[in-house]
C-alpha positions in Angstrom: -72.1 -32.0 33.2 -74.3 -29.6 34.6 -75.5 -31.7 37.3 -72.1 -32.4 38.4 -70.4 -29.4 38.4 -69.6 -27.8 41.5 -70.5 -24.2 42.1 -66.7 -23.6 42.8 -66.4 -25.0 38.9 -69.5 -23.1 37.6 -67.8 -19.9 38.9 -64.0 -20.3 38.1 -65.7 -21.0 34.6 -67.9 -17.8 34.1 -65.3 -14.9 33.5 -64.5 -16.5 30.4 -67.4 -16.5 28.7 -69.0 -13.6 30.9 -68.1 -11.3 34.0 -70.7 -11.9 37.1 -70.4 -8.3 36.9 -71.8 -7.9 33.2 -73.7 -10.7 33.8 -75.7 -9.4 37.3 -75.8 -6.0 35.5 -77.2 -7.6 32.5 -79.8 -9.8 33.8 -81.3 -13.3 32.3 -83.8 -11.4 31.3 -82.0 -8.9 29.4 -79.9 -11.7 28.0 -83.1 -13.7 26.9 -84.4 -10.6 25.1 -81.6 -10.0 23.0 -81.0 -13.2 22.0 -84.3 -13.1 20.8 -84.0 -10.5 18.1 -83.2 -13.1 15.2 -86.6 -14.0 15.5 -88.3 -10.9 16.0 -86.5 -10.0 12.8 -87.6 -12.5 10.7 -91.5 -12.0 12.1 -91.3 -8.5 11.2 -89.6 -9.2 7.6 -91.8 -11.9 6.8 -95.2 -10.8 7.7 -95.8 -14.0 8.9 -94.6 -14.4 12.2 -94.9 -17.2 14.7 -98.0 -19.4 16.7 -97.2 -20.7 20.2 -98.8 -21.9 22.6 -98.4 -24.3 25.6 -99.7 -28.1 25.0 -100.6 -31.3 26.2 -99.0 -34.6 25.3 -100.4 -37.5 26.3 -98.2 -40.0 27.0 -97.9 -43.6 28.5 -96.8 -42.2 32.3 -99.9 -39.3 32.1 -100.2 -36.1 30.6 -97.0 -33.9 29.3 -97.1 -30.1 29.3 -94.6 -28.6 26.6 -94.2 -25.5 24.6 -95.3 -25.6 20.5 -94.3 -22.6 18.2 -94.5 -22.9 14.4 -94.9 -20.2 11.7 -98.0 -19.4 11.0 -98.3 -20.6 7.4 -97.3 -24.0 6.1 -96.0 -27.4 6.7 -92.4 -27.4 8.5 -90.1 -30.4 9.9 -90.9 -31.3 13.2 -88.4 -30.8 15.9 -88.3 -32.5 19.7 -86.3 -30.1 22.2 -85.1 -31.3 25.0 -84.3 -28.6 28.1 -81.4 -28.8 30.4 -81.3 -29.8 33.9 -83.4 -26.7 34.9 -86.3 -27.8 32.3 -88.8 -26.1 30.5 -88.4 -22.0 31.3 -88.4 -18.9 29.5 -85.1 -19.3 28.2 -86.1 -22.4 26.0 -88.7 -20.4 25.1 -87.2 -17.7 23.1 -84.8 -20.8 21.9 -87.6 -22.6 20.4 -89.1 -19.2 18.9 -85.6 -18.7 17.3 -85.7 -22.1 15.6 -89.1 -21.8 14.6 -88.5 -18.7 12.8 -85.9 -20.9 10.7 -88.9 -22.8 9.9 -89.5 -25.5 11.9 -92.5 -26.8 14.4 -90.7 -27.0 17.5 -92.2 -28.4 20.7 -90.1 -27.9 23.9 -91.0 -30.1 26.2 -91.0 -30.2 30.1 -89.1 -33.7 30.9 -90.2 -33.6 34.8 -94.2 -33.4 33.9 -94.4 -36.9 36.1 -93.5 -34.7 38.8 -95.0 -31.0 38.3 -96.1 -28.8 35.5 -93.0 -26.1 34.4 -92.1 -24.1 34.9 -90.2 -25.7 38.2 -87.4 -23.3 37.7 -87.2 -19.6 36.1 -83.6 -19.5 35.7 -80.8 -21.7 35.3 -79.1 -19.9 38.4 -81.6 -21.9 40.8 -80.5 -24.8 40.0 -77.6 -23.6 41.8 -79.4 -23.4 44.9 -80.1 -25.4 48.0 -83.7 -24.8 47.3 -83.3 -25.8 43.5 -81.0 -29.1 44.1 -83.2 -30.1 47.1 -86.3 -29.8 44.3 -85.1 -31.0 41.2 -82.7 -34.1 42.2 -86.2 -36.5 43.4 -87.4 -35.1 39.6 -84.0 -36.3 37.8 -84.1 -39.9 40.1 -87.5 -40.2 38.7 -86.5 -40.3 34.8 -84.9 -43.6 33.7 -84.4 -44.0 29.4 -87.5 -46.6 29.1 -89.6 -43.5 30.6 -87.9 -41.5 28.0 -87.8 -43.5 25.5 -91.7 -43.7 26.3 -92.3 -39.8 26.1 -89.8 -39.8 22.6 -92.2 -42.2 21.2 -95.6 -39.7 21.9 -93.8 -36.6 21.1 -92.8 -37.5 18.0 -96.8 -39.2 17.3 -97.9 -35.4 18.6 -95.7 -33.5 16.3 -96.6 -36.3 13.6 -100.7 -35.4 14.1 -100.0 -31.6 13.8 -100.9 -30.3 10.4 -98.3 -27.4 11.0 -95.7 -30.9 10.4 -94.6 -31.8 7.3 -94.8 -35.7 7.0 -92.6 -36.4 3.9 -89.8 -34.7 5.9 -87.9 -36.3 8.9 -88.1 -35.1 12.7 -85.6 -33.5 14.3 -84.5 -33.3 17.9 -82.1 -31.3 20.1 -81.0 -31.7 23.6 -79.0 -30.1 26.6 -77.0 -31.1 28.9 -79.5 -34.1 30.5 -81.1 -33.7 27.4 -78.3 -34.6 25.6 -78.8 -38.0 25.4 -82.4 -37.9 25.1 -81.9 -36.9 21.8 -80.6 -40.1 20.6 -83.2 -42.2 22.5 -85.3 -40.4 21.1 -84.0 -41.3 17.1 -83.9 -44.8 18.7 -87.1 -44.8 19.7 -88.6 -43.6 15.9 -86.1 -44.9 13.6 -88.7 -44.2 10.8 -89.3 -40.4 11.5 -86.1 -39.2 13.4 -83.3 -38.1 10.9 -81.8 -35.7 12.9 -80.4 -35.1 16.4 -78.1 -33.0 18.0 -77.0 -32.8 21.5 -75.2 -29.9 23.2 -73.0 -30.5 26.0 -74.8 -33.7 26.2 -74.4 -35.6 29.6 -74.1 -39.4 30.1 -73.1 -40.1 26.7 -70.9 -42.8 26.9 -71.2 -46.0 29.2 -70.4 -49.6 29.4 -74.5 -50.0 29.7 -75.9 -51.7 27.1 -78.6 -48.9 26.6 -75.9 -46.1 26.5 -76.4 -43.6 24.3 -72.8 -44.2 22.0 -74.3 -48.1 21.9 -77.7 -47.4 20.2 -76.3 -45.4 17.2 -76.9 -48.2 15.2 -80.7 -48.6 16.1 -81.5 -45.3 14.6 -82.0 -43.8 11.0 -80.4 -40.4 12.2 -77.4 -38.1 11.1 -75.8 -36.2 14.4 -74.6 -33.3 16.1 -72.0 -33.8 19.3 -71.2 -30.1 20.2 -68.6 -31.4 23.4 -67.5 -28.2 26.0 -64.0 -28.2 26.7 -64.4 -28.6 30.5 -66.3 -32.0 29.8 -63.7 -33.2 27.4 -61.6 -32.7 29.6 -63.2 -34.8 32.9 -63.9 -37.7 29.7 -61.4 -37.3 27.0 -62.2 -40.6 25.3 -65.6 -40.1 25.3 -65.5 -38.1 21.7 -63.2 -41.1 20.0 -65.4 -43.5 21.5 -68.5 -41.5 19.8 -67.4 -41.4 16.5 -66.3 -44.9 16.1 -69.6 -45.7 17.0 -71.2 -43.7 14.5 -69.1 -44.9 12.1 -69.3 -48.8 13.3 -73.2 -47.9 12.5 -73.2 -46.3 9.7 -74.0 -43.2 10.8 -72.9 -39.3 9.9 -71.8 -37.6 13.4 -70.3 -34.2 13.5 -68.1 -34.7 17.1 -66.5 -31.1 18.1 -65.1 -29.6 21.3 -66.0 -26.4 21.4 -63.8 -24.0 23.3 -66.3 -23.2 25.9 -67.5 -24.7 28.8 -70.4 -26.5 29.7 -73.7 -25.2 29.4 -72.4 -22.6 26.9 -75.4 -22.6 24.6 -78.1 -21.9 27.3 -78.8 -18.4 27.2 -79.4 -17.6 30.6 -76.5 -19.7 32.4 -73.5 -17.3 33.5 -71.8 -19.9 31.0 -73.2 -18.9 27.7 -71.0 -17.6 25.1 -72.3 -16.3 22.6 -69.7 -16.9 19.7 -69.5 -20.7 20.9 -73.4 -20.7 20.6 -73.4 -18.9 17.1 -71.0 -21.4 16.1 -73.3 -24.6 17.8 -76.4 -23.1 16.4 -74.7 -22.6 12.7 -73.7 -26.5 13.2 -77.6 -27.4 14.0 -79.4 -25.5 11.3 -77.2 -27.4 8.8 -78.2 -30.5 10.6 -81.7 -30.0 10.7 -81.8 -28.5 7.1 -81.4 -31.8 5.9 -84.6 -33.1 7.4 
């Protein structure tokens, strides 16, 4: 998981998905922009491009800050994305922008806002630093799944009040990473509304806790999406089998792949991302979420 690995792993992992070389040369930001041309394309070909802004959420533990995009015209499914370890940033930005232009209402949301208002990182890369660990680690202690479950319940109520949302369709959710497995408290927490939810290199998926992720597939109303990296298979080999018999104990349609990149591989500005693993994830989602 991206909170585990060790930099020594993070690095041994990066020249097959990218050179630190291309990648230093390249830049996040250069990354971020030209993942972002799907988007822009569908803006320009559409004439009716996107609405963001940032929002507030309030919530039982205080007030959320998060990111909503939607077209500009219509009623779309609602979608609840979850960031990665490094939270809400510029990269899940342009990724929500990019779903949105699929047509969806997306609102990314920044999972520390008990602690501080994102961004808290600009960059996946500082969470590889003493200065990023030191800051975010008292922020991860500080989340436990009844707080999540908690904000899952008023994001969905926010989305559901927006008239950018189309009610007679289900929500949606995606996660990363740590967010991974806020995707499916999340369907747990609205059974009613959530009919989707994948989660990408998902961490702490599988458990002998009783509120474990894999054991509250059968409280939920969802179909899902486990995109697994190769590297995480690998530390947890039995945590895919144990996944799908749970989905199918509860009833429950679950795509479970491991994708032959590493974790993190989605993220578009981790040294990790590879971009043909990521089409391929992304591909996956859309025909999740187009079921909504």
């Amino acid at each position: 998981m991206c909170d585990e690995l060790t930099p020594e792993e993070q690095a041994a992992a990066i020249p097959r998905a990218l050179s630190r070389r291309r990648f230093a040369a390249l830049g996040a930001a250069a990354a971020i922009a030209g993942y972002a041309a799907p988007f822009e394309s569908f803006a320009a070909s559409s004439g009716t491009g996107l609405v963001e802004r940032m929002v507030q959420v309030t919530t039982p533990d205080g007030t959320a800050d998060a990111f909503l995009v939607h077209p500009a015209r219509g009623a779309h499914p609602g979608i609840v994305t979850w960031p990665d370890v490094a939270g809400l940033r510029d990269a899940f930005k342009t990724m929500a922008r990019r779903l949105a232009a699929q047509g969806y209402t997306v609102l990314a949301v920044n999972q520390y806002y008990r602690s501080a208002p994102a961004p808290i990182l600009t960059t996946f890369t500082e969470w590889r630093t003493p200065e990023g660990q030191a800051r975010l680690k008292p922020m991860i202690a500080a989340i436990d799944p009844a707080g999540t479950t908690r904000d899952a319940k008023a994001f969905v109520a926010y989305l559901d009040a927006l008239p950018q949302v189309d009610k007679a369709r289900g929500i949606g959710t995606n996660g990363y990473c740590m967010g991974g497995p806020y995707t499916v408290r999340t369907a747990a927490a609205v059974p009613g509304r959530v009919r989707a939810a994948a989660s990408l290199h998902g961490a702490n998926l599988v458990s002998d806790d009783p509120q474990s992720p894999v054991k509250l597939l059968g409280a939920t109303n969802a179909s899902y999406l486990f995109a697994i990296g190769r590297n995480d298979d690998a530390r947890a080999p039995g945590d895919k089998d144990a996944l799908r018999v749970a989905a199918a104990a509860a009833h429950r349609p679950a795509e479970v792949e491991v994708y032959p990149a590493d974790h993190g591989w989605t993220v578009i500005d981790t040294p990790i991302y590879d971009k043909d693993a990521a089409e391929h994830a992304w591909s996956r989602m859309l025909a999740l979420f187009g079921r909504l």
